[in-house]
N, C-alpha and C positions, 0 to 999 in steps of 0.2 A: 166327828173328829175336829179338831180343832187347828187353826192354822195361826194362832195367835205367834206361836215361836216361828214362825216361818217355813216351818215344813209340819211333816202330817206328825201328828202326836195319837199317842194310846189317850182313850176317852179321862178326861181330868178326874173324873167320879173313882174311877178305878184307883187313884191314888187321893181320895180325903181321909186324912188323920189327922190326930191332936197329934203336935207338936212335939208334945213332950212323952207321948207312948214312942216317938222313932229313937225318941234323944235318950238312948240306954244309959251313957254313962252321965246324964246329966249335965253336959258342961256346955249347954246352950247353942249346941252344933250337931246337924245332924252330918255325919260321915257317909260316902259310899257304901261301907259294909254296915251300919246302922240301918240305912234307907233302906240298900238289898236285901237285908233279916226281916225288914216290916214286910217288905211288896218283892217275896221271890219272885214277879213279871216285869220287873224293874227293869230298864236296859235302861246300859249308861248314859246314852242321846238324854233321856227323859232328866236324868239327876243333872246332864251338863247343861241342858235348859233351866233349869231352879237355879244353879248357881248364877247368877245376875252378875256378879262385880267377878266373875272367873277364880277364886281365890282357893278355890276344890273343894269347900264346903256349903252347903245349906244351913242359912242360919235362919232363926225365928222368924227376921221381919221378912225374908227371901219367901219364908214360906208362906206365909199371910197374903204378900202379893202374889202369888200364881194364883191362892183359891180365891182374892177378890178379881182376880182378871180374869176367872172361870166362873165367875157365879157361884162361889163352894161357898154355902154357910160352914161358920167357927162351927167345929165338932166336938163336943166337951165329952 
């Protein structure tokens, strides 16, 4: 487990995805109910830590930096 966001996280592996398979409607953001649809194990804690600048969404580069601060190779 990881202690990068300051408290205990679900393993990072369990959440690597392309981008743009969360990003259902395409519009460069992934949502709450996008994220929850890809990772039903999803609890809110894990998506309120991706959000980086608190704005209630995951966007692209938000997502890039969690898997380069995990070690997550780009998943094509």
């Amino acid at each position: 487990q990881s202690h990068y966001h300051g408290q205990t996280m679900p393993d990072p592996e369990s959440y690597n995805a392309h981008f743009g398979d969360m990003d259902t409607d395409s519009n460069g953001n992934v949502d709450w109910d996008e994220f929850k649809g890809y990772f039903p194990h999803a609890e809110p804690k894990v998506y309120a830590a991706l959000d980086l600048n608190k704005d209630g969404i995951v966007d692209h580069d938000e997502w890039h930096e969690f898997k380069e601060a995990h070690g997550l190779r780009h998943k094509e």
